[in-house]
C-alpha positions as CSV (number, residue, x, y, z in Angstrom):
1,X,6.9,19.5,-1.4
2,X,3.2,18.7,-3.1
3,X,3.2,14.9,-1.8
4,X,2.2,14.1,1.1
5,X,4.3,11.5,2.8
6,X,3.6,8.8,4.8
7,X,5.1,5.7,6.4
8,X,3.2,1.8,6.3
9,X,3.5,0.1,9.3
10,X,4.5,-2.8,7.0
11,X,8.0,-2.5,7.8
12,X,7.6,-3.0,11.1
13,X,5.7,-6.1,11.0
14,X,5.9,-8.3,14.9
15,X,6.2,-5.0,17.0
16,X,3.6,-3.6,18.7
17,X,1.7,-1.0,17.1
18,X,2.6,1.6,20.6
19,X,6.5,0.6,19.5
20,X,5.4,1.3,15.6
21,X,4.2,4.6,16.3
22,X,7.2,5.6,18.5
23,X,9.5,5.0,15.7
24,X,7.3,6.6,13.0
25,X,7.2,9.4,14.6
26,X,10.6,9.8,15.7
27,X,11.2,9.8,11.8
28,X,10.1,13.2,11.8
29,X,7.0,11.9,9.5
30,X,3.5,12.2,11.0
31,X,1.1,10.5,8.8
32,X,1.0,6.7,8.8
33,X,-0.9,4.2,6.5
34,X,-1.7,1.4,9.1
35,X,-1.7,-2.5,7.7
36,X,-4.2,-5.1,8.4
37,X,-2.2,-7.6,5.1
38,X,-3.5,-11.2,5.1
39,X,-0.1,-13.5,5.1
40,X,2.2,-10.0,4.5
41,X,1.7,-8.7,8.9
42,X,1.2,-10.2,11.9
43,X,-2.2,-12.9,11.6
44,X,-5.7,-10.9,12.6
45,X,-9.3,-12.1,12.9
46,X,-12.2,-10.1,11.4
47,X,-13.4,-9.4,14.9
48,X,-10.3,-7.3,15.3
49,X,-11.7,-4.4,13.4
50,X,-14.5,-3.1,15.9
51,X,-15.0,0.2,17.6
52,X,-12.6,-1.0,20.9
53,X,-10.1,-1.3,18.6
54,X,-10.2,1.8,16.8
55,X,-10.6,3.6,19.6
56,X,-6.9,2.2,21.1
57,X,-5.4,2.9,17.8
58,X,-6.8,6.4,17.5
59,X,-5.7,6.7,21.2
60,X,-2.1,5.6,20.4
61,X,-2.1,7.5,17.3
62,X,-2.9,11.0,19.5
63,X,-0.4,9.9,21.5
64,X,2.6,10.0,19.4
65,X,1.4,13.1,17.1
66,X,0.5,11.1,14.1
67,X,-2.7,11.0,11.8
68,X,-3.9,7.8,9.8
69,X,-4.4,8.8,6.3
70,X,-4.2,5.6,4.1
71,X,-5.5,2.2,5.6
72,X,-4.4,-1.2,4.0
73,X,-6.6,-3.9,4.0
74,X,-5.8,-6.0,1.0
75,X,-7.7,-8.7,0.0
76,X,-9.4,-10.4,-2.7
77,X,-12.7,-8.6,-3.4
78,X,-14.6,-11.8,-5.7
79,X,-14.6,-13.8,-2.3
80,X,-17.0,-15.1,-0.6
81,X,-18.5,-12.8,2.1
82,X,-16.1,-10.1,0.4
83,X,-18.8,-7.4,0.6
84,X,-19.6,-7.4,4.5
85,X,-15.4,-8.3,5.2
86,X,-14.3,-5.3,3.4
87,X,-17.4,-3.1,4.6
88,X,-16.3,-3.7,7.9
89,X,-12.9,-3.1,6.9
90,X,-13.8,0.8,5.9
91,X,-15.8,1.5,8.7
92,X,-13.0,0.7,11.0
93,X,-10.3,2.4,8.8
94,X,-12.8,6.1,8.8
95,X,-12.5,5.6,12.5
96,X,-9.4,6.5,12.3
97,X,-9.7,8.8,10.1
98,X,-7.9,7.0,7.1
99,X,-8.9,8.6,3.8
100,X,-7.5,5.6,1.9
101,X,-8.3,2.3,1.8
102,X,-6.0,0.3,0.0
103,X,-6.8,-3.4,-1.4
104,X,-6.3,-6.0,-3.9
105,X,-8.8,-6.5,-6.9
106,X,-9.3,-10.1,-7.6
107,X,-7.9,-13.0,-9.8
108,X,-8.3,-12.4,-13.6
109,X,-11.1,-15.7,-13.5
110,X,-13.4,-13.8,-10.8
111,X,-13.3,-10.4,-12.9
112,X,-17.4,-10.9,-13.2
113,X,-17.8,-11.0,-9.8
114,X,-15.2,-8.3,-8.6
115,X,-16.9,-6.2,-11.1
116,X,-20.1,-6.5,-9.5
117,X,-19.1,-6.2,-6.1
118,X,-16.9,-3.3,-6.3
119,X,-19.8,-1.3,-7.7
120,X,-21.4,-1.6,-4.3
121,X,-18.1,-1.2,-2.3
122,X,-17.7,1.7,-4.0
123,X,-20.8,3.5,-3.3
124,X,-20.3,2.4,0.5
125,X,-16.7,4.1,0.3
126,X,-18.5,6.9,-1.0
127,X,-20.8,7.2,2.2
128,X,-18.1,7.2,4.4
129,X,-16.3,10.0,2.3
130,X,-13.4,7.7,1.7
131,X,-11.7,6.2,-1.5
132,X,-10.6,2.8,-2.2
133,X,-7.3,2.7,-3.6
134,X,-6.7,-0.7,-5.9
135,X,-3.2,-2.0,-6.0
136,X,-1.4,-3.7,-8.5
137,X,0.1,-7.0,-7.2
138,X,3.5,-9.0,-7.1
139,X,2.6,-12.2,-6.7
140,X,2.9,-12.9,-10.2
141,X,-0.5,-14.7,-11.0
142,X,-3.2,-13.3,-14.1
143,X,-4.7,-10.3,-12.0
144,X,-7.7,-7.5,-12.8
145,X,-4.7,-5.0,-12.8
146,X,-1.6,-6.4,-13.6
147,X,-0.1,-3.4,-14.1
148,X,-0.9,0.5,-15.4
149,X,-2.8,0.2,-18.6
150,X,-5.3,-2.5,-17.7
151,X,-5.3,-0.6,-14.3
152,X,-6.4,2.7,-16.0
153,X,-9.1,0.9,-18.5
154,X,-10.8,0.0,-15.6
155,X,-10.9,3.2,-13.2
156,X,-12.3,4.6,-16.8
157,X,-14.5,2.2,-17.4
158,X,-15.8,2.1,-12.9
159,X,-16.4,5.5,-13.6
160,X,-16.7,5.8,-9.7
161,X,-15.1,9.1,-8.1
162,X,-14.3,6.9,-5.4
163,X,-12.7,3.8,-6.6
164,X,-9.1,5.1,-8.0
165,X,-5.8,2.8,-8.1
166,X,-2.8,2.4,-5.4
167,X,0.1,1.8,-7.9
168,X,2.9,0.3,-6.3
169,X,6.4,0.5,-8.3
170,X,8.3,-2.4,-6.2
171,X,5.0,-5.0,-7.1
172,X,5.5,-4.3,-10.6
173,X,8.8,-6.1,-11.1
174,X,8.1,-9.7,-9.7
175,X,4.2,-9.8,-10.6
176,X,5.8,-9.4,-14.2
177,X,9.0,-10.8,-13.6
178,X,11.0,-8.4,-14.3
179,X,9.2,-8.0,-18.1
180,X,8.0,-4.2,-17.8
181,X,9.3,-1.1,-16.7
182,X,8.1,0.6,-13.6
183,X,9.7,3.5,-15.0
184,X,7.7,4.2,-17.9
185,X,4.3,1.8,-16.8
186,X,3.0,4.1,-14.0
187,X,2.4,6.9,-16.4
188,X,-0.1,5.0,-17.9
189,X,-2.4,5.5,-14.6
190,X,-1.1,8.8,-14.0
191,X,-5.1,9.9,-14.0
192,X,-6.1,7.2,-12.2
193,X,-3.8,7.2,-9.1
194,X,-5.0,8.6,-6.2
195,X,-2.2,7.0,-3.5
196,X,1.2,5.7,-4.5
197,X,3.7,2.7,-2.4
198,X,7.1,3.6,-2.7
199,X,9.2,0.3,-2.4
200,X,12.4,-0.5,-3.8
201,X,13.3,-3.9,-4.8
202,X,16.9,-5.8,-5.1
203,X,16.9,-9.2,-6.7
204,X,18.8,-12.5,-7.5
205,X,18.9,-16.9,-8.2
206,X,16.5,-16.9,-4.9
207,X,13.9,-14.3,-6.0
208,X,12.9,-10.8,-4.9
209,X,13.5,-8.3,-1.5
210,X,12.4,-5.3,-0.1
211,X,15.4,-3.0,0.4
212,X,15.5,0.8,1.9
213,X,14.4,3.4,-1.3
214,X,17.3,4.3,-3.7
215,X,19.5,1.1,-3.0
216,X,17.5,-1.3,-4.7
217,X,17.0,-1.6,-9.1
218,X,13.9,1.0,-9.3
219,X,15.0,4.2,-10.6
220,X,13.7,6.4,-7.7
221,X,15.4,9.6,-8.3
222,X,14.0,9.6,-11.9
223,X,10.3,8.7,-10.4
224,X,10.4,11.0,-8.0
225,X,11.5,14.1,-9.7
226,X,8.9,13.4,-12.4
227,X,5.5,12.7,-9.0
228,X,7.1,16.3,-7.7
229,X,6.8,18.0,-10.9
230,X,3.1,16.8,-11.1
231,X,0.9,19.6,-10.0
232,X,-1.4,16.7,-8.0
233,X,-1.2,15.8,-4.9
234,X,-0.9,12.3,-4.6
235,X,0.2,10.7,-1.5
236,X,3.3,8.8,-1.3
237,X,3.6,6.0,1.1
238,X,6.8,4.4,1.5
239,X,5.5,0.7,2.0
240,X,8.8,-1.3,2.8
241,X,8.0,-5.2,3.9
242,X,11.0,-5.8,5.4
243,X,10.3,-9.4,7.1
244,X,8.8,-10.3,3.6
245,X,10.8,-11.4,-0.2
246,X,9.3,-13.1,-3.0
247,X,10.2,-16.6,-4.4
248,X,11.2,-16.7,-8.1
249,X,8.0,-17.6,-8.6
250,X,6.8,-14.3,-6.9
251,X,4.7,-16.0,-4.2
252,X,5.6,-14.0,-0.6
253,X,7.4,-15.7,1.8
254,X,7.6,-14.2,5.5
255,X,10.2,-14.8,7.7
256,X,9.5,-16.7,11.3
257,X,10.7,-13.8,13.4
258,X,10.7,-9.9,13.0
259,X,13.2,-7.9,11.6
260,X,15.8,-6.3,14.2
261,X,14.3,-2.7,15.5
262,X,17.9,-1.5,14.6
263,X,17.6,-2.5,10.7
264,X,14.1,-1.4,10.6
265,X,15.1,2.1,12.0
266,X,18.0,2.5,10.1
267,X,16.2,1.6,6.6
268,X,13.1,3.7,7.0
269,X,15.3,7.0,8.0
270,X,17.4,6.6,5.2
271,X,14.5,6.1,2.9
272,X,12.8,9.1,4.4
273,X,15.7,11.3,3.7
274,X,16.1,10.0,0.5
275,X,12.3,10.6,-0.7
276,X,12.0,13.9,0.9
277,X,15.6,15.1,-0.5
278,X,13.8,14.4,-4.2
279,X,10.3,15.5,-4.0
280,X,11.5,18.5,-2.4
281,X,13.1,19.2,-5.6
């Protein structure tokens, strides 16, 4: 098996991270990408991310036998103040020893600024010996990196060893609506990937939902034969936002109250067994 394999705490968005843990770990899995997702988990201040903080989440972390290697902190990078926010943002994530620090790029009208400010973000991830990891989105509105090949043309043309791109299969599908292929688009960034989400999508008249991987319309066992055949070793991160769907006009909608721990449980062992039954080849 040459990917490693981790689980988002995404999917258990409204639990505490001590009860998070407990069930990542009793997955058999010991690596966890943590989420800090504006409107996607639980609502969070920027004053959350300081070294008290860290310190009880690399405490809890210890205490359940797992490691953070992928951080998620997705946001829009042309904002205002989106320099110090996301600085902030990788400091606290290389306290825990995250590698990865996934985020949004920007909207396609704030390209100019995104461009400038990810130059600077980029030499700051650098510093910290970390890589920020830019994800294609699903919420269906003109992006940066709407999908692979944009995606690509702009690692190449960043040129920076430590901005690469977090393509996620399940965003694909209702940023696009449905119009390309995750099948055949991710190859385009197959270079350019340094961090993959695994989520699987099911859909109907009401929009798009997160379902456990291999039930939903994504051809898993075709996508992960071909990762497991690839001599890099890209993390895979099965990010499966339960409490969340998508509208038909892709825009996320969260549901009041948590999914049941039950569900939750149930979903991400079956999707572990799954993922490891195929990239183990």
């Amino acid at each position: 098996m040459n990917n490693p394999l981790m689980i988002s705490t995404a999917a258990y968005d409204g639990y505490d991270l001590a009860v998070v843990f407990r069930e990542v770990a009793e997955t058999g899995v010991n690596l966890v990408e943590v989420a800090f997702i504006e409107g996607y988990t639980d609502p969070f201040s920027e004053d959350f991310f300081n070294d008290q903080n860290a310190a009880k989440i690399s405490a809890l972390l210890e205490e359940y036998g797992l490691a953070c290697r992928s951080f998620s902190a997705h946001m829009d990078l042309s904002r205002e103040g989106a320099l110090d926010i996301f600085t902030n943002r990788m400091a606290f994530a290389a306290r825990l020893g995250a590698r990865y620090i996934i985020s949004n790029a920007a909207p396609l009208p704030d390209e100019t600024r995104f461009m400038r400010n990810i130059d600077r973000l980029g030499q700051s991830a650098a510093s910290l010996d970390m890589v920020i990891a830019l994800e294609n989105p699903g919420d269906g509105r003109p992006n940066v990196i709407d999908s692979a090949e944009p995606a690509a043309r702009l690692i190449e043309k960043l040129a920076l060893p430590s901005v690469k791109i977090n393509y996620d299969f399940g965003n694909l599908l209702s940023h696009c609506f449905n119009k390309l292929s995750p099948e055949a688009d991710y190859k385009h960034v197959l270079d350019q990937a340094a961090h993959y989400h695994i989520k699987d999508v099911g859909g109907d008249d009401t929009g798009w939902y997160f379902t456990e991987i291999g039930k939903g319309i994504i051809d898993y066992q075709k996508i992960l034969t071909e990762l497991a055949a690839f001599s890099d070793s890209v993390p895979l991160s099965l990010e499966i936002p339960l409490r969340v769907s998508r509208a038909p006009d892709a825009s996320p909608r969260r549901a009041p109250h948590p999914v049941d721990l039950a569900e939750i449980r149930r979903t991400m062992t079956a999707s572990v067994d799954y993922v490891r039954r195929l990239i183990a080849g």
